[in-house]
C-alpha positions in Angstrom: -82.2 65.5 -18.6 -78.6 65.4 -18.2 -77.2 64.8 -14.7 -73.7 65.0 -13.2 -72.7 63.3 -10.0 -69.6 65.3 -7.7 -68.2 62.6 -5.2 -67.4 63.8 -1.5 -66.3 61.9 1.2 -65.2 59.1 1.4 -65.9 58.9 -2.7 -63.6 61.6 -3.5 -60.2 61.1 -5.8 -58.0 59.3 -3.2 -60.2 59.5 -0.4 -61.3 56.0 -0.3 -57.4 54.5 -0.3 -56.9 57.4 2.6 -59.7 55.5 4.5 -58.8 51.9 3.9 -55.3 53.0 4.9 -56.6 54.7 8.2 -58.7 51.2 9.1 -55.8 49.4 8.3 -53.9 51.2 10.6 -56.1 50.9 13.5 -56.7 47.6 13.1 -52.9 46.8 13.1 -53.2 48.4 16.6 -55.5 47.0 17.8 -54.5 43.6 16.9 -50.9 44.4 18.6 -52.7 45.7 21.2 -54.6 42.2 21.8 -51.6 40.1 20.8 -49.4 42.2 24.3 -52.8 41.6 26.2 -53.1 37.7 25.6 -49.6 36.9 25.4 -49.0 38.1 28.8 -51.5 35.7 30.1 -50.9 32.5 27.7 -46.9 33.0 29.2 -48.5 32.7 32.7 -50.0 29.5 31.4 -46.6 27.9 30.1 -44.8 29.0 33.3 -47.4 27.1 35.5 -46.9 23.8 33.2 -43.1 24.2 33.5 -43.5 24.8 37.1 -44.5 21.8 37.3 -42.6 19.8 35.0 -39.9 21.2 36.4 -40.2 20.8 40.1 -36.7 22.4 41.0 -37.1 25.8 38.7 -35.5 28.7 39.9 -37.3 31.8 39.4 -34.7 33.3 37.0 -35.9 30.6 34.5 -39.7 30.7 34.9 -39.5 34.0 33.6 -37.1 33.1 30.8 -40.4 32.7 29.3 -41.8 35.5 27.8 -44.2 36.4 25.2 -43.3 39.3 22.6 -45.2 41.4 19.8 -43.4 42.1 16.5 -45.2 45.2 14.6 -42.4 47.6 13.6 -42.8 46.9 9.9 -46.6 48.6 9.1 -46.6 46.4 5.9 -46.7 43.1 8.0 -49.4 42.0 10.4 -48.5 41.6 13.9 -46.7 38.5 14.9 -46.6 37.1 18.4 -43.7 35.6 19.6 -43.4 32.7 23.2 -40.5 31.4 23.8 -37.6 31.4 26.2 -34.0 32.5 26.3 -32.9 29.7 27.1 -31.2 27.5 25.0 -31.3 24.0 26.2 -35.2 24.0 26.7 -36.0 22.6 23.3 -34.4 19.5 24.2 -36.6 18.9 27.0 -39.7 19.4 24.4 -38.4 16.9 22.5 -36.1 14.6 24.0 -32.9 13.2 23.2 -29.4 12.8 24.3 -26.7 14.8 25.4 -23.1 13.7 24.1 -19.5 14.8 26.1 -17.3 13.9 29.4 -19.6 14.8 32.0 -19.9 14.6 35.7 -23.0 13.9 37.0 -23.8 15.0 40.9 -25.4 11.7 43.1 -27.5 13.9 44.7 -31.5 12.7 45.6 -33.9 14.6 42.7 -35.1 16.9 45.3 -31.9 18.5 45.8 -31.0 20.6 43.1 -27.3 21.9 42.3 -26.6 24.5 40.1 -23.4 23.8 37.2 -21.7 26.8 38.7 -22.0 25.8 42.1 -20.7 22.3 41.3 -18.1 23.1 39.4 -17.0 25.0 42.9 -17.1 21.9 44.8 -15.1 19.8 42.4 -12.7 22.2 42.2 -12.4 22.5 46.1 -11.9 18.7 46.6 -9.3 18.3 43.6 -7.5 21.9 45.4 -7.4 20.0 48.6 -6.5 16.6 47.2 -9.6 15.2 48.0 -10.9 13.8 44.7 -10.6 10.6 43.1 -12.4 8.4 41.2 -13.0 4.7 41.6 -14.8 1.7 39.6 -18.0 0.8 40.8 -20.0 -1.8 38.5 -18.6 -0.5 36.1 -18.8 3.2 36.2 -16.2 5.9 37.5 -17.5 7.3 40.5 -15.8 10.4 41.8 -15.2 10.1 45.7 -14.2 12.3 48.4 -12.8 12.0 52.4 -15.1 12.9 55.2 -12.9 15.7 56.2 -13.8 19.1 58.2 -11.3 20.9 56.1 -13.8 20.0 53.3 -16.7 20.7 55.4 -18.8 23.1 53.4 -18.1 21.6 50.1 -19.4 18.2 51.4 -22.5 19.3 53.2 -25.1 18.4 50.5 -23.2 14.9 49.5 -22.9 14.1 53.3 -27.0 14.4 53.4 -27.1 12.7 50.8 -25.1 10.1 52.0 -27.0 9.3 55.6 -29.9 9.5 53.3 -28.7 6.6 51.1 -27.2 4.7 54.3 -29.8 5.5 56.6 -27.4 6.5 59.4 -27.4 9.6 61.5 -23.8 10.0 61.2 -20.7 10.0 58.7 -17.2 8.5 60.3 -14.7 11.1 60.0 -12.3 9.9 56.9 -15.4 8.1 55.2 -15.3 8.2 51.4 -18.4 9.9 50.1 -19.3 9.2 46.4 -19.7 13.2 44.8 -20.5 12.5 41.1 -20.5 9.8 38.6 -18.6 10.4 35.4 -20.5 9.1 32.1 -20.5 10.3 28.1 -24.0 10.6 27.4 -27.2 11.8 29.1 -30.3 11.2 27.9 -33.4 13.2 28.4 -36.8 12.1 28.4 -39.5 14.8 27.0 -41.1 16.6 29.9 -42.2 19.4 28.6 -44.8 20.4 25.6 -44.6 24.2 24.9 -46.4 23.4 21.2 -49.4 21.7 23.1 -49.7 24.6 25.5 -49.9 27.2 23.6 -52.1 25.9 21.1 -54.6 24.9 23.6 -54.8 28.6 23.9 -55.1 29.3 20.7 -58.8 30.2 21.2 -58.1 32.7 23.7 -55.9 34.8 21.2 -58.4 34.6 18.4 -61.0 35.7 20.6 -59.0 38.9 21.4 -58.0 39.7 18.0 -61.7 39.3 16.7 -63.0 41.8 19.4 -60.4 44.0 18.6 -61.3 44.2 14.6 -64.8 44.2 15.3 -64.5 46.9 17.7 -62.4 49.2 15.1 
């Protein structure tokens, strides 16, 4: 007896490869599709641990952190990007020290003022002739007159000031130190983003395996 088989279907010439193409397809949805999903939710995480290593953050840089999904080329699987925009954050991951002429504002931690903003108030004092620096223990200390004329460029330092003195009141003419000048900062590492994300790690997986199991 002599039999012959005809192949339909998914057996056909080419029909298999047009399936296997078709999965793979899906899946890379799918998988892109989990990868937007959890990413959203592990960048909610990392904000909340730089919220509080950074007890000052504006808002602007909270959401400097963002998560993003690569998939344009189909012959690459997704990839799923966390990071942030900004560029100085990598040296609070891992330490280290900043090297240049820099002023540093004496202002208590819970005050926070912004470079551009400083730079303002410097350059007010120096327009008005009202900055100059002076040697304490060793260090330049850039100084500034209790004047009204300098009123609103002095508010924060003047706080600061009765703060540091413990007096309700500045004497009119007083010198008020605005920002010490030094040639290297260094940074301690207050922030892990590797050890976040990583710790949710499991979550992602989790995703992506319900999402090929559910193609």
């Amino acid at each position: 007896m002599k039999l012959q088989l005809t192949a339909g279907g998914l057996l056909r010439p080419g029909g298999f490869d047009a399936w296997q193409e078709d999965f793979r397809r899906s899946l890379r949805t799918d998988v892109a599709k989990a990868m937007r999903e959890t990413g959203k939710e592990i960048v909610e995480t990392v904000r909340s641990e730089m919220r509080a290593s950074f007890k000052t953050a504006k808002p602007s840089f909270l959401k400097s952190m963002r998560s993003k999904v690569f998939d344009s080329k189909p012959d690459r699987l997704p990839a799923l990007y966390i990071g942030s925009k900004v560029p100085w954050l990598g040296l609070h991951e891992q330490g280290g020290a900043i090297q240049g002429r820099m002023l540093i504002p004496l202002l208590p931690q819970h005050q926070r003022l912004g470079r551009k903003a400083f730079a303002r108030v410097v350059r007010d004092l120096m327009d008005a002739g009202n900055a100059f620096f002076v040697q304490r223990d060793g260090r330049a200390i850039l100084m500034a007159e209790n004047l009204s004329a300098n009123s609103r460029a002095l508010t924060r330092f003047r706080r600061a000031e009765r703060e540091r003195s413990d007096v309700k009141r500045l004497k009119r003419g007083q010198e008020i130190p605005i920002a010490v000048f030094v040639r290297q900062v260094r940074l301690r590492r207050r922030f892990d983003l590797t050890r976040t994300v990583s710790r949710d790690l499991l979550r992602l997986v989790a995703a992506i395996e319900k999402a090929s199991t559910s193609s």
